[in-house]
C-alpha angles and dihedrals in degrees: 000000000000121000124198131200131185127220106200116182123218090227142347132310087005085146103267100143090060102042086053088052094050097040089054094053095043085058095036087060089052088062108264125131103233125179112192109229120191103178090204132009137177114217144129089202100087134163136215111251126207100250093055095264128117125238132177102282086237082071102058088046087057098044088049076053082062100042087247133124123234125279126184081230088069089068105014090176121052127171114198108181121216094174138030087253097028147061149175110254116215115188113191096343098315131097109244101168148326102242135172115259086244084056090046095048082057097047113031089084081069096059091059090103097050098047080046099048079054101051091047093043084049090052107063114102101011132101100212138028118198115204139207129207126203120250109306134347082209093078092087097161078074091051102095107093091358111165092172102064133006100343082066093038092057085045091058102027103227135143126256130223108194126207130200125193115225093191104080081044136248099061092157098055079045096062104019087052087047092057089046101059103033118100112267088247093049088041095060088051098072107076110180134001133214131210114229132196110021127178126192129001107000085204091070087066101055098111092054089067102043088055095047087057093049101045096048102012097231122146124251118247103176150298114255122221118223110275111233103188094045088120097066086062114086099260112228093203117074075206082071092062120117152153113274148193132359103242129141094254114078117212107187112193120192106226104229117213090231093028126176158214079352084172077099092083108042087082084053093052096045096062106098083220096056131081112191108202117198111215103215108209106258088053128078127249101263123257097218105058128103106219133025108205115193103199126195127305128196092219099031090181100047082043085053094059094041094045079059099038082068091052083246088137089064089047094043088053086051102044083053089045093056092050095265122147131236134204120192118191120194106316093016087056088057090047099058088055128101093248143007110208121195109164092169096060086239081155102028138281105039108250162085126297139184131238141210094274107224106116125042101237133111133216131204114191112225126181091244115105124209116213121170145128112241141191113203139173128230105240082224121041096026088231109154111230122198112201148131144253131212122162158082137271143032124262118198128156141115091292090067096064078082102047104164097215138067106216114197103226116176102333089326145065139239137180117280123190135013134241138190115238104259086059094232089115124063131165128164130161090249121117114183108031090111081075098065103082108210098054088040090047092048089035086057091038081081098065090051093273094138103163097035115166120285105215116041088161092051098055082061097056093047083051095053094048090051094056097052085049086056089052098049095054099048108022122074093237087172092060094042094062097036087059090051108100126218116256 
């Protein structure tokens, strides 16, 4: 018998990705096996799955919170927008199309079958399947044709628990206007309701609840305090990211305006010696830090111009000038580069564009996407590094005759990255490798880090473990189970 819940938000960003993850491993340590489902996300924050696919990187944090390993069934829709207006479509793992959000309104009720071959495919040989919604069932002019809330709730027939943040204020007029404006159909649907993000004595609070459960007649599953190790945790929204820590060496990371696979920095973050400064476009790269570190971008030409558009190319000139380093990942390694070449149009206008300039490399956009997970070796040091690709394009040139990394590709190995010859600037196609400690810890030694922490993926794990602790304690998890429904 498998049993299926679905955790809907009133709104966006209300930490539903989190409380997923918590509540999976809370029930996973009670000895269910549990697998996370989320029919459609939008996220340029996206992970390598084991069977060659691509999910929201919320997803595979859910699925490490069930001792699984990600699979593209466990977000068989994901919008990664290039544009403002536009975005790539993945259905179950694999790239279909880049379409404009009008186009996608027309065509994601077609995609009903595939997100439901996944959830039942999921769902053999677990007991429980925890579900995300997409931002908020209230957006009911969405709601023709919807896979990711309640369109995919009725589908699949399963109940909703809906959670409101009371952080951001007015989390009654959140959940009790949620229940006033959805259909009567929609409405029964949702069974219970949780309270996330508190902050102070739960007891003051005590009459919001007792008029949200007068007004919808949903029961009460908890109040949330407020998480306070929720950062150590990858963030999903570019809107997460922020400036961290207060350490000597100084990480300034220019934030793209269609940034990317931004779990790089969260290694970085974590280190007590490290302060990660976020450059928010309007301000200048600083002058004072030791490393910039340009990190992917799902449209690396538009984020070119844009990089320009801030003035960040003259910065960046004067940080090198001044003996700084640079790191560029994915997107940020093309465009350190002398020229981008896409004469397909695969990110726009067909053409040639100029980088940065800073390595001697060159790279050419093709439509076919890499997507792997890697292990690879530092020419140097020796440090093994396990990572993941996931691009497009080929990068070839004379700075690539010293690539710094040994990447393990089908029983050999061949070079990976490129680097100038003073060694200041670095770039390679590799997110992820700051979370293998041994190569993070000799990569900072340089900047004078000397006694880094040894187990980044361990601090996730305890974190993980916490926050299931904090569930546990404030969220009716009994009751929970008991209103999922068998499938």
């Amino acid at each position: 018998m498998t049993k299926a819940i679905m955790i809907q938000g009133a709104g966006s960003n209300v930490g539903k990705s989190m409380l997923v993850a918590g509540i999976a491993r809370a029930m996973s340590r009670r000895g269910l096996k549990v697998a996370p489902f989320k029919p459609q996300n939008m996220s340029n924050n996206a992970a390598v799955t084991e069977d060659g696919g691509e999910i929201g990187r919320a997803q595979a944090l859910q699925a490490r919170a069930c001792g699984l390993r990600p699979h593209s069934d466990m977000n068989p829709v994901l919008l990664k927008p290039e544009t403002d207006v536009g975005a790539q479509i993945v259905v179950q793992g694999q790239r279909i199309d880049t379409l404009k959000a009008r186009a996608y309104g027309s065509m994601k009720a077609t995609l009903m079958p595939a997100v439901m071959e996944s959830f039942y495919r999921l769902a053999k040989g677990v007991d429980l399947v925890v579900i995300e919604g997409a931002g908020s069932p209230a957006e009911i002019n969405l709601r023709e044709g919807d896979i990711a809330n309640m369109g995919f709730a009725e589908a699949a027939n399963v109940p909703v628990v809906l959670i409101g943040d009371i952080d951001r204020g007015g989390v009654i007029a959140q959940l009790v206007g949620t229940y006033t404006v959805l259909p009567k159909a929609d409405r029964e649907r949702i069974k219970a309701f949780a309270i996330n993000k508190f902050r102070g004595d739960v007891s003051l609070f005590a009459g919001g609840t007792r008029a949200i459960i007068e007004a919808t007649g949903w029961a009460d599953l908890g109040t949330l305090p407020w998480f306070d190790q929720a950062h150590r945790l990858p963030a999903e929204d570019v809107m997460d990211i922020t400036s961290r820590g207060s350490g000597a060496i100084k990480i300034a990371v220019p934030k793209l305006s269609r940034i990317a696979n931004f779990d790089d920095l969260d290694p970085l973050a974590a280190e007590p010696n490290v302060t990660v400064q976020i450059v928010e476009p309007g301000h200048a790269l600083p002058g004072d830090v030791d490393l910039v570190l340009i990190p992917g971008s799902k449209s690396t030409i538009g984020d070119l111009a844009f990089f320009r558009s801030q003035g960040w190319d003259i910065d960046l000139l004067a940080h090198v000038r001044r003996g700084g380093h640079v790191m560029g990942i994915c997107g940020g390694y093309q465009m350190l580069g002398q020229w981008i070449d896409d004469p397909d149009g695969i990110e726009g206008h067909a053409g040639r564009h100029p980088g940065l300039g800073l390595l001697q490399v060159e790279t050419v956009m093709s439509g076919d996407k890499r997507l792997a997970e890697v292990t690879a070796t530092e020419r140097a040091t020796g440090a093994r590094v396990t990572a993941y690709e996931i691009h497009i394009g080929r990068t070839e040139g004379a700075d690539c005759a010293r690539a710094w990394l040994s990447l393990n590709d089908q029983g050999g190995t061949r070079p990976e990255g490129a680097m100038s010859a003073d060694g200041r600037v670095m770039g390679c196609y590799l997110h992820g490798l700051f979370a293998s400690d041994t190569f993070r810890n000799g990569y900072l030694a340089r900047f004078g880090l000397c006694d880094g922490i040894a187990d980044f993926d361990g601090g996730v794990e305890a974190t993980l473990e916490a926050l299931a602790d904090h569930i546990e304690a404030h969220l009716d998890l009994d009751t929970l189970y008991a209103l999922s429904a068998e499938i």
